[in-house]
Each structure stands twice: as structure tokens, then as C-alpha cells.
LUMLUM-771540 format. One record per residue (C-alpha): x negated, y negated, z; residue in one letter. Coordinates in Angstrom, 3 decimals. Layout:
<kegus>
       xx       yy       zz res
        X        Y        Z   A
...
</kegus>
This chain:
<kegus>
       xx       yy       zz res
   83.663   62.744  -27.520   X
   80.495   63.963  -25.267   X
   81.794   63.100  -21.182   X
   79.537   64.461  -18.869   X
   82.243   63.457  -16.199   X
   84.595   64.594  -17.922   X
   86.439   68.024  -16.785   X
   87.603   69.006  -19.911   X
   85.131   71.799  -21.296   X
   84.722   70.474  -25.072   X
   83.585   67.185  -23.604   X
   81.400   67.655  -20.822   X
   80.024   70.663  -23.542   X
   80.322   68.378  -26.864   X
   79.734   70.505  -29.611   X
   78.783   67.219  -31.999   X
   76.442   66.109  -29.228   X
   74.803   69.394  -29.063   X
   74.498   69.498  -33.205   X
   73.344   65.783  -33.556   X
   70.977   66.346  -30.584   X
   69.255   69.602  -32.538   X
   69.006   67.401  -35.478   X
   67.292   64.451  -33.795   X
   64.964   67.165  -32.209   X
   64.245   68.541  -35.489   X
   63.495   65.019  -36.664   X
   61.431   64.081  -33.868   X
   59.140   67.662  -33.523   X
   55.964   66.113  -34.515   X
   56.535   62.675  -33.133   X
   53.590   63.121  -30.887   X
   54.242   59.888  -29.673   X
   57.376   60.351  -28.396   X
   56.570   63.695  -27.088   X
   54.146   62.215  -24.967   X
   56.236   59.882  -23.654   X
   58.677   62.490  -22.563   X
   55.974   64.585  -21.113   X
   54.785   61.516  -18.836   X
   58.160   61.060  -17.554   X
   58.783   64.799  -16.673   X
   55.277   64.291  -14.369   X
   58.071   62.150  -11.879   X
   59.458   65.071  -11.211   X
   63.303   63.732  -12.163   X
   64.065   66.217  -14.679   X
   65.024   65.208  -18.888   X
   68.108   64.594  -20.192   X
   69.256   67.352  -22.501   X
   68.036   65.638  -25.582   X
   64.324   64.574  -23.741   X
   63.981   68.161  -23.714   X
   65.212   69.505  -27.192   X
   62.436   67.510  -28.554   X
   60.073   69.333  -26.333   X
   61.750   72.733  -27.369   X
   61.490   71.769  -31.145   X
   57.909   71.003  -30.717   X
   55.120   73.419  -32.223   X
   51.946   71.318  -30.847   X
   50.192   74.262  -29.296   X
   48.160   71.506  -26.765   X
   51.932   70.248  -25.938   X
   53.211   73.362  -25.610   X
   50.264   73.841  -22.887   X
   50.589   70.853  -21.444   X
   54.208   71.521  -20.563   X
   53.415   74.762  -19.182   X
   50.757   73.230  -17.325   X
   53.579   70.982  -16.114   X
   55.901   73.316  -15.676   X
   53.377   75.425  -13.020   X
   52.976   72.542  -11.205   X
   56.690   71.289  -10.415   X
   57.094   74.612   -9.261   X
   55.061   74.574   -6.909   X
   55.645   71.185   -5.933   X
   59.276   71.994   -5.505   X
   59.287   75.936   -3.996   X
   55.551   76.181   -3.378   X
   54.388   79.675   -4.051   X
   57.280   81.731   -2.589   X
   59.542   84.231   -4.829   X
   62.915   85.041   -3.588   X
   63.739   88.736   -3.744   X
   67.536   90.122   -4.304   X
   69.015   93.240   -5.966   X
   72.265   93.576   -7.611   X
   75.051   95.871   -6.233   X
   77.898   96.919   -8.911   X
   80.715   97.605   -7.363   X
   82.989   98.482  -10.127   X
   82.749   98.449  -13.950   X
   86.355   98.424  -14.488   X
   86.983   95.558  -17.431   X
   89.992   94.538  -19.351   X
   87.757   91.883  -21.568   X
   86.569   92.729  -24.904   X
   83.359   91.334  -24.847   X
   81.230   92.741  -27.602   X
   78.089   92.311  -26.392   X
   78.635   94.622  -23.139   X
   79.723   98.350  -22.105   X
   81.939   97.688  -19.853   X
   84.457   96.063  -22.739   X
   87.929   97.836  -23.038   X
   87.645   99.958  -26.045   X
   84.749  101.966  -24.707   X
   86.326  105.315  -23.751   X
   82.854  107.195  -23.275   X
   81.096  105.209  -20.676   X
   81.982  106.390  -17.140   X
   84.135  104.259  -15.077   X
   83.337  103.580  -11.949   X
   84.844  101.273   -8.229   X
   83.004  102.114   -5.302   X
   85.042  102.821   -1.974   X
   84.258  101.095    1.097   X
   82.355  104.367    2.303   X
   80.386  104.436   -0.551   X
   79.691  100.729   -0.650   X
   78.423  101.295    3.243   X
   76.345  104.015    1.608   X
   74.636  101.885   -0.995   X
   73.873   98.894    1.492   X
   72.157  100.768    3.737   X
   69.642  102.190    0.901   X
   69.176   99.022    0.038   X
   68.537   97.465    3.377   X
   66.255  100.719    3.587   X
   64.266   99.142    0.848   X
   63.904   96.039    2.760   X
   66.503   93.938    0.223   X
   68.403   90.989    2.453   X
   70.211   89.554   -0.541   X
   72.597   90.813   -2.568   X
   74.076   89.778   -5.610   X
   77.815   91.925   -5.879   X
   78.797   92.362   -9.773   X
   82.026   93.977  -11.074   X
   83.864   93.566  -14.178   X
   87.270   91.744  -14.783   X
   90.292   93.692  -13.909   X
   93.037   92.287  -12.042   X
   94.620   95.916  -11.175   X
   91.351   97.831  -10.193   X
   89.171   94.689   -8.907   X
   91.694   92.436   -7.038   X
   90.122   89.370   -5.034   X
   91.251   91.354   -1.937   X
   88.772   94.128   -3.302   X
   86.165   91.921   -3.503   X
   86.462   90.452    0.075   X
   86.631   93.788    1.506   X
   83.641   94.579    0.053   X
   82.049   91.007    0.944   X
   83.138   92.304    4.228   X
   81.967   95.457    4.633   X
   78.607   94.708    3.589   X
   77.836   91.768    5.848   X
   79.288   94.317    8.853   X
   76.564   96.998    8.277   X
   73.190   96.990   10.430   X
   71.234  100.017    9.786   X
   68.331  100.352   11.650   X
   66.473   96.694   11.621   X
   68.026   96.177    8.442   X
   71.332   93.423    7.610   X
   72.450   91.907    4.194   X
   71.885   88.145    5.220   X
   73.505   86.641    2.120   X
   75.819   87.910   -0.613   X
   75.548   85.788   -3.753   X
   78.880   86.356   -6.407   X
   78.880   87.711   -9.652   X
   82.646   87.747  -10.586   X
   84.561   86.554  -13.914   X
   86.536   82.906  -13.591   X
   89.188   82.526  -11.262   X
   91.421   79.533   -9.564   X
   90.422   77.333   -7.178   X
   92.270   79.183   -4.326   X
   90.101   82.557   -4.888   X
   87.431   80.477   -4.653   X
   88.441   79.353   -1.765   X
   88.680   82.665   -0.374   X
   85.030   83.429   -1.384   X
   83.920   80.117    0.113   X
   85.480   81.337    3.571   X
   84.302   85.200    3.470   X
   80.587   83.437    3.567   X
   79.376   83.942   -0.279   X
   76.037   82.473   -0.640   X
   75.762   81.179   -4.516   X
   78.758   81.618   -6.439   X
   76.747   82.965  -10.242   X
   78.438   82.923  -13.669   X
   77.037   83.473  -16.767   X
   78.657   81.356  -19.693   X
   76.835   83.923  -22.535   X
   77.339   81.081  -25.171   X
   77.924   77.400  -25.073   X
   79.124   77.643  -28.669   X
   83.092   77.597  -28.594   X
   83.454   79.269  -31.690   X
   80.959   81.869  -31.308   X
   82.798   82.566  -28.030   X
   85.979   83.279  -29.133   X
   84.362   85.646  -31.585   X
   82.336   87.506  -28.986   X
   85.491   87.835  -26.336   X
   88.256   88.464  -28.935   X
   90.636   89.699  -26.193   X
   91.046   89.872  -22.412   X
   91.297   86.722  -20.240   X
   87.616   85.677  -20.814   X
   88.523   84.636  -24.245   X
   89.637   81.494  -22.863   X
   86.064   79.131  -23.644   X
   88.063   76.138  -21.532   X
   89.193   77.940  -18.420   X
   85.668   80.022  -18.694   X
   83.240   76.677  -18.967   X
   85.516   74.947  -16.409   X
   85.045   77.561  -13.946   X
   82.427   75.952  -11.672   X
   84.068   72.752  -10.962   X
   87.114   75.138   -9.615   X
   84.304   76.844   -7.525   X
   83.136   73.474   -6.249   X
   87.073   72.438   -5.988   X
   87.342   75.444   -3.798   X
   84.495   74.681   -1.233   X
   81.478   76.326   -2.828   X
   78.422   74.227   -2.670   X
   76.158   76.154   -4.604   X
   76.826   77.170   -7.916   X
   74.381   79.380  -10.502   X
   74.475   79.221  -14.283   X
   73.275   81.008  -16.808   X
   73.342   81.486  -20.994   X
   72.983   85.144  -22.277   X
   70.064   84.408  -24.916   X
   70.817   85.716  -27.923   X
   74.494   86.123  -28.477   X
   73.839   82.298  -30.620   X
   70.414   80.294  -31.998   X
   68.795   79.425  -28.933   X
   68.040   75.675  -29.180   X
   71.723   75.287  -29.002   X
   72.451   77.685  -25.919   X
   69.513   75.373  -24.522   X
   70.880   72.004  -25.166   X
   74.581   73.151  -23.862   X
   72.938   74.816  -20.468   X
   70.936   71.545  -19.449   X
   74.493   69.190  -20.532   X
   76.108   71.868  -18.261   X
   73.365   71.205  -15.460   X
   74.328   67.497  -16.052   X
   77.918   67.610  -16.092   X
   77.733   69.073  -12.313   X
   74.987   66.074  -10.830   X
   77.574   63.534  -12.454   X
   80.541   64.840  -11.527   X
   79.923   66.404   -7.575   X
   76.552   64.791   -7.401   X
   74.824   68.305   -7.321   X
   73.140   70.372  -10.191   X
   73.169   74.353  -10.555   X
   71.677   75.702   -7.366   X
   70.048   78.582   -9.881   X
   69.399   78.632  -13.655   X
   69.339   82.449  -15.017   X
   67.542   83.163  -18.511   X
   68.932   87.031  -19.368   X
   68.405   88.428  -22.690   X
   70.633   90.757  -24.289   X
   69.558   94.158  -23.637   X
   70.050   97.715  -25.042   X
   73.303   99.270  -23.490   X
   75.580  102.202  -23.574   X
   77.179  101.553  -26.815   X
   75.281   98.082  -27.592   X
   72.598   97.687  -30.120   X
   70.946   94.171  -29.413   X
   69.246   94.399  -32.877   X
   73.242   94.353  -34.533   X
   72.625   90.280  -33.342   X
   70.619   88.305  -35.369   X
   69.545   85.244  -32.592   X
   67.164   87.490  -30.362   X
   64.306   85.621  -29.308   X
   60.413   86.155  -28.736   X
   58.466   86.253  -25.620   X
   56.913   82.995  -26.416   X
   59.890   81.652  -27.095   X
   61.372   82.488  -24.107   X
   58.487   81.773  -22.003   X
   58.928   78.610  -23.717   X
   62.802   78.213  -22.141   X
   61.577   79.064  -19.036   X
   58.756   76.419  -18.632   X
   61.170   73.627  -20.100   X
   63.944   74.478  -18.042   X
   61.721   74.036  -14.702   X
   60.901   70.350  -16.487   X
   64.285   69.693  -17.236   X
   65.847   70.558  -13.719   X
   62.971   70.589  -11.493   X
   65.264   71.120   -8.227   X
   67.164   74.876   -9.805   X
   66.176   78.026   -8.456   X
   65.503   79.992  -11.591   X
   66.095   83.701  -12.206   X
   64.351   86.425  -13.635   X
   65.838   89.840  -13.331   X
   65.007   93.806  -14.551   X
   66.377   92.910  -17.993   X
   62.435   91.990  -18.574   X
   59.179   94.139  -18.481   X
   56.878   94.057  -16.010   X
   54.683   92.298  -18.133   X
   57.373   89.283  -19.705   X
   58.350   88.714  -15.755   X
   53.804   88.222  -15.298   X
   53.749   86.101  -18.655   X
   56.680   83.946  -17.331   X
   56.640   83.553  -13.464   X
   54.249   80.938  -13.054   X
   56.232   78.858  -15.510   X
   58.977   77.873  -12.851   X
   60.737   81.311  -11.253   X
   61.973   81.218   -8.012   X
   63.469   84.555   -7.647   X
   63.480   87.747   -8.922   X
   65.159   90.992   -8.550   X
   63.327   94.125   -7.513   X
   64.691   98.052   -7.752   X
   67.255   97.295   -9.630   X
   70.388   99.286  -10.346   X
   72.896   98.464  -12.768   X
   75.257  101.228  -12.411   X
   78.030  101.749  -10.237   X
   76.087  103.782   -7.819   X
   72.865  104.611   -7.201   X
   70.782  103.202   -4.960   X
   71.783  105.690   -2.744   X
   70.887  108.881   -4.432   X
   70.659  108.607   -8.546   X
   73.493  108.716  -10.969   X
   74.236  111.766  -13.014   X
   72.999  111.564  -16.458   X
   76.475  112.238  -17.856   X
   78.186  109.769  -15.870   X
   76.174  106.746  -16.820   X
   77.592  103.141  -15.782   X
   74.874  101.144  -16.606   X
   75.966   97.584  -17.780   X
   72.618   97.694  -19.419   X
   68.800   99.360  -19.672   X
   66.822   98.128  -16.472   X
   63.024   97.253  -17.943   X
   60.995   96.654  -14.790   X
   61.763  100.384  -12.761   X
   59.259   99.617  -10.088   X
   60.051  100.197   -6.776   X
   60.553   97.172   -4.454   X
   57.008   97.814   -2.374   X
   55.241   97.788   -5.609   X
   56.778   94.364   -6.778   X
   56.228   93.006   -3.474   X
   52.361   94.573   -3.635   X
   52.678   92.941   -7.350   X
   53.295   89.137   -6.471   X
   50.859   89.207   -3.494   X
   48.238   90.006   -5.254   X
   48.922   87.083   -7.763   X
   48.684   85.101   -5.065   X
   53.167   84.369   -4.262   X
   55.166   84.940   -1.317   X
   57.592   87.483   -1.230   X
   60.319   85.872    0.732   X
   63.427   87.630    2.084   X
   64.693   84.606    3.794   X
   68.128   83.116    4.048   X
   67.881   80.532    5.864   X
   68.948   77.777    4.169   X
   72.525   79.420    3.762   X
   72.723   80.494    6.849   X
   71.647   76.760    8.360   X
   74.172   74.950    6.720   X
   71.623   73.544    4.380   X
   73.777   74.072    0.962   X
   74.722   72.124   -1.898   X
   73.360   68.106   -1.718   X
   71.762   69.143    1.511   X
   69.507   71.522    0.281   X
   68.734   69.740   -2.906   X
   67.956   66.397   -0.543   X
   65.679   68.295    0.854   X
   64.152   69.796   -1.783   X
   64.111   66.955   -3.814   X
   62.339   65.317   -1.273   X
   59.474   68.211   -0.559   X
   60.303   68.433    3.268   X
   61.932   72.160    2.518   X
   58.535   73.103    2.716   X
   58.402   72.991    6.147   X
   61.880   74.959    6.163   X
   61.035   77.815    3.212   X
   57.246   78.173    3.500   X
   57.617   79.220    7.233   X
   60.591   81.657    7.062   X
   58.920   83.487    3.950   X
   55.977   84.407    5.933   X
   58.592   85.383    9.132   X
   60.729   87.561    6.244   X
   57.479   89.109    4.551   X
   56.549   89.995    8.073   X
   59.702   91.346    9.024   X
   59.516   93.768    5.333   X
   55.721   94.631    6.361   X
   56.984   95.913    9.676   X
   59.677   97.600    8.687   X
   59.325   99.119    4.993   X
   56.041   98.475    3.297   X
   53.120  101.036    2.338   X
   49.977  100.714    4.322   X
   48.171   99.417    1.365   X
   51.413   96.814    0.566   X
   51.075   95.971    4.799   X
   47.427   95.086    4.354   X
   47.640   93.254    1.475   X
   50.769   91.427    3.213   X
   49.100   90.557    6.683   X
   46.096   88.678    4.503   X
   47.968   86.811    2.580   X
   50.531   85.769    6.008   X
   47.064   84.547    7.972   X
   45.839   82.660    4.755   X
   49.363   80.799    3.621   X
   49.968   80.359    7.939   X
   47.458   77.231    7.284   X
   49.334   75.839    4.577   X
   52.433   74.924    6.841   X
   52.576   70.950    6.805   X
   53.614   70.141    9.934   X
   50.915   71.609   12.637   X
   53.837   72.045   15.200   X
   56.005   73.918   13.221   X
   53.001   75.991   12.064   X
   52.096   76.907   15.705   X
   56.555   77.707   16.136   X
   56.084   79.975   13.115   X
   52.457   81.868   14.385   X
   54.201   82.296   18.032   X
   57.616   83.971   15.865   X
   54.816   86.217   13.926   X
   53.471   87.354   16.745   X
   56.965   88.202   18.881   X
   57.987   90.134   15.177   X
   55.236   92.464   15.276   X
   54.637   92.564   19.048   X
   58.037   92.599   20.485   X
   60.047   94.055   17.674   X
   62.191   90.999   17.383   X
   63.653   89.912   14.204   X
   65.523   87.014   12.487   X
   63.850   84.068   13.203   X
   64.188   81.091   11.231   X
   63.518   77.258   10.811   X
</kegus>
């Protein structure tokens, strides 16, 4: 029976409610009438139920496909404004006990080169990427209890929060890390983890088991459950994410937004970030051996009706996509990006051998960070570096009151301009630096609150003046 308060996984994740809502979509795809109606309520900016939006999803109306784009564009910006949150990755180890046969890093692979980085060489890699200008990390590493203890992990946590290089600092580590119990959670919550991030790769229980035939992850329950252990534990912000096409996508769609619901009913907070990867080409992983990949349309498509469906989510694109699927898709409702990208243990910090690849898979987007900073400016968004929020307490049902309510734009809008400034200062090109200090002078004036915009102007000033750094509403 479908519970969204329930905290049993095969009820808050219903596998009958997910079927019978794909057929009512199905049923309902050219019901303009209805369609409408669910478009007009998404304009109050409250978000769709699971079903609301599997009717949208269904739909092949190319005007109501535009129209929720349209939409889509808008709550965006009425939500986050025009900023983009930049991150990068850091691997730390591609040790794995799991089987999963969609990735690399899975047990039985003998060839691919294994990998933990030492606390020397993790200082190493965090200060090439706070030479980039990165402030956000997200740490990966695979699932092994012998070579990637918790205690490894909180080192690590450790070590990179300790390292200033130059006018650089990691201001907030975000975890990528397979389930684990409410006490290691705990422990993350206390070493000062931003968003705690795990990817469910398929809503579908049976598909599941099939795809992680051995190794702890095989458990679906203990797996799906794993973010209200996190939020037992003391985390406040939580990510999910579906790996698109492992299963048919209108399913993995239906299951993500009940999953988005399940958290608002039962801890009265949603998914601080939704992330959309695809499966990618990988060491010894052909994505064409799985029959459920999807278009670009299609997942531009996801992307716009995700932003509908949860308005308040932070929503991920990384390097999995091409320059050009992350410029077809970011107006429809990203919030953050990665940039530089590495997804090998290693190197950021000088490049890894060919013969000792790690890769967990093929990176699409190999820009360098100045030229996808240089990129969004000149489509008009703010890179933003900033932190803030974390580091201000303002997590979990504070930040989404806030948001929710519009007044983080006089919070975000403000400390993206201070961050950009700070990366213009400190790491950009001349011709990324010019571009930059236009775009700070124009979006200065759209500050709400004319005090806080004359706060912010003054902190701009003392950055580039006075060398100081680290401001922040």
C-alpha cells in the first residue's frame, strides 16, 4: 500500500502506485483539458504531486511541452534567480565490494586501476583545485568497509577543510558515499558535511536487485531508506538522484518525485538537490548493452518538469553531459553545475597515466573551469562560489523557508557577486575578468533591498581594493 509517511521503502516507493500512475498518465496524455489545469496550478509555484506531473511527462503537445518549459525558466528564476552554483568532484578511492553492473568500479573488474588517495595526496589535489578557484567539493569513493572506513572518510573531510593555499579554502564538502547507519551519519553531520548526495540508480525494486546482484548495495530497503537515517542522524540537507537509464524513464520519474514527497511528509523538508545523470561510457561499461537510454529532448524534458514538480530543489547537472546538452538544458531549472571535472582517483593535480585509468566514467564537458565560468556569463548567469547558506546555519526547513518565500534573494544574489569577485581576483583570464566585472556592476542593481545592495558594493570594493576575502550575507 503507497505511504508517503511511511518508512518502509516499498511503501513510501509503491511499486503499484508508480504502475497505476503511468497508466493513468498514458490515459490522460491528450487530455488537454486536464493538462491545462495542471499547468495553471504549477504557475503557484507549489510544485505537482507525482501523478500531476506524469501526465505532463506523457504529454506530446509540442505548445504544452513549451509552455512548461516556458514555466519551468521562470520558477527558476523566481526561486534561484540567475545564479549557477559551481562544485567539482574529488574521488578519493575507487575501492568497491558491490557488484553493480552498470559501473567500473564493481568487484569483478580486475583491469581497472585501483586507487585510495593518502592524506598527502588528498592535500595535493585540494590545492589544484582551490587553484582553479573551486570552493565546493563533492568527495566520492566506492563501498568498501576495509579500504574506505568512515574514519577514512572523516580524515579526509578533515584534511580538506584544514588546507588554505594561497587565497584559496574548500568552504563546503558535500557527500557522495554508499548507505550507512544513522550513527555514521551522525559522524558526517558533526565533521561539517554540507549536503549529504545519494543516487538511488533505479526506483524499480526488481530491476535493482538485478543491477546490484551482490555486495551490500543489493539491499533496495536499507538503500531507499538511507536518507531518513541521514536526517535521523542530524543532516538537514539531503540530495537525490535516479541514474537515467538503468529502467524506462517515466517510472524512474514517478518514483524520484514520490521520493521528494516522502521526505516533505515525513521531516517536513524535500531533497535539498535533485541530480539527472545519465549512464555514461566507462572502463568496461557499454551504455548501449541497456535498452532504456533516453534522448536529449527527453531529458530536457525531465529537467524542465522536475523544476515544476519541486520548485524549491537545487538541481544538478554534471560533466556526464556535453557542452551543448548542459546549454540546451540550463535554463530549464539548473542550479548547479560542475566544472573541470575529474572522475579518477587523481588528477587534478597533474594527469593520470593512461594505463592506470580510474575513471568511474567518460567526462563529456573537458572545459576548463575559466571557460565555463566565461561560458555562463555570457548567457547572461552568475557564477557563484558561495557557501553561505551552510555556513550561516541556514540548512534544511530554514533554507527552504526562505527560499520558498523569495527573501534568499537578498542572501544568494549578493554573495554570488562577492564569490565571482573573489574568482575574478584571484584565478580568471583577463578576458573571463572583464567579462566578470560587467556583468557584477549590471546584476549589483538587481539586489532588492537598497541597503543590503550598498553592504554588498562597499564588500566589492574592500575584495578588490584591500585584498580581503570571505564576506557574506
Amino acid at each position: 500500500m503507497y505511504d508517503p509517511k511511511s518508512l518502509k521503502a516499498e511503501e513510501f516507493i509503491s511499486d503499484a502506485e508508480i504502475r497505476e500512475t503511468l497508466d493513468y498518465a498514458e490515459k490522460n496524455k491528450d487530455n488537454l483539458a486536464l493538462i491545462d489545469e495542471i499547468i495553471e496550478k504549477a504557475k503557484l509555484r507549489k510544485g505537482l504531486t507525482h501523478r500531476e506531473a506524469s501526465v505532463l511527462l506523457a504529454c506530446e503537445n509540442e505548445e504544452k511541452i513549451a509552455e512548461m518549459f516556458d514555466l519551468a525558466e521562470q520558477i527558476k528564476k523566481d526561486f534561484y534567480g540567475n545564479r549557477i552554483v559551481m562544485f567539482a568532484p574529488l574521488y578519493l578511492s575507487n575501492y568497491c565490494v558491490n557488484g553493480c553492473v552498470y559501473c567500473p568500479y564493481h568487484l569483478k573488474n580486475k583491469h581497472i586501476a585501483r586507487k585510495k588517495l593518502t592524506q598527502e595526496e588528498v592535500k595535493r589535489e585540494v590545492i589544484a583545485l582551490q587553484d582553479m578557484g573551486h570552493k565546493r567539493l563533492a568527495i566520492e569513493a566506492g563501498e568498501d568497509p576495509k579500504n574506505n572506513p568512515i574514519e577514512y572518510i572523516l580524515e579526509c573531510i578533515n584534511t580538506i577543510y584544514s588546507i588554505k593555499h594561497k587565497n584559496g579554502a574548500i568552504r563546503r564538502v558535500n557527500v557522495n558515499i554508499a548507505a550507512t547507519t544513522v550513527e555514521n551519519y551522525r559522524k558526517l553531520h558533526d565533521a561539517g558535511i554540507g549536503t549529504y548526495i545519494l543516487f538511488q540508480e533505479t526506483y524499480n525494486k526488481e530491476s535493482y536487485e538485478q543491477l546490484h546482484p551482490t555486495g551490500p548495495k543489493h539491499d533496495y530497503a536499507y538503500h531507499t531508506e538511507a536518507m531518513d537515517r541521514a536526517m535521523e542522524g542530524g543532516i538537514d540537507d539531503v540530495g537525490l538522484g535516479v541514474l537515467f537509464g538503468l529502467e524506462l524513464y517515466k517510472y524512474e520519474f514517478a518514483g524520484l518525485l514520490m521520493h521528494a514527497e516522502h521526505l516533505e511528509a515525513v521531516h517536513g523538508v524535500g531533497p535539498h538537490t535533485i541530480s539527472v545523470p545519465r549512464l555514461k561510457r566507462a572502463d568496461d561499461i557499454d551504455p548501449d548493452t541497456f535498452d532504456n537510454g533516453i534522448s536529449d529532448d527527453i531529458f530536457a524534458k525531465i529537467c524542465a518538469l522536475i523544476r515544476i514538480s519541486v520548485p524549491y530543489t537545487g538541481m544538478i547537472i554534471s560533466t556526464r553531459e556535453s557542452k551543448a546538452v548542459r546549454e540546451k538544458v540550463i535554463r530549464l531549472g539548473v542550479s548547479q553545475i560542475s566544472g573541470a571535472s575529474r572522475t579518477s582517483v587523481g588528477g587534478y593535480c597533474e594527469p593520470e597515466p593512461e594505463d592506470e585509468c580510474s575513471e568511474q566514467f567518460d567526462v563529456s564537458d573537458k572545459r576548463t573551469l575559466d571557460e565555463v565560468v566565461r561560458w555562463l556569463m555570457e548567457f547572461g548567469y552568475i557564477p557563484s562560489f558561495c557557501t553561505a547558506c551552510y555556513r550561516e546555519g541556514r540548512t534544511g526547513d530554514r533554507f527552504m523557508s526562505l527560499c520558498k518565500s523569495g527573501q534568499i534573494q537578498n542572501c544568494c544574489h549578493p554573495n554570488a557577486l562577492m564569490t565571482l569577485k573573489e574568482y575574478l581576483m584571484d584565478y580568471a583570464s583577463p578576458e573571463t575578468r572583464k567579462i566578470g566585472e560587467a556583468l557584477i556592476e549590471k546584476e549589483l542593481n538587481n539586489i532588492p533591498k537598497e541597503k543590503v545592495r550598498q553592504i554588498a558594493a562597499d564588500y566589492l570594493v574592500q575584495i578588490e581594493k584591500e585584498g580581503r576575502r570571505d564576506f557574506r550575507f
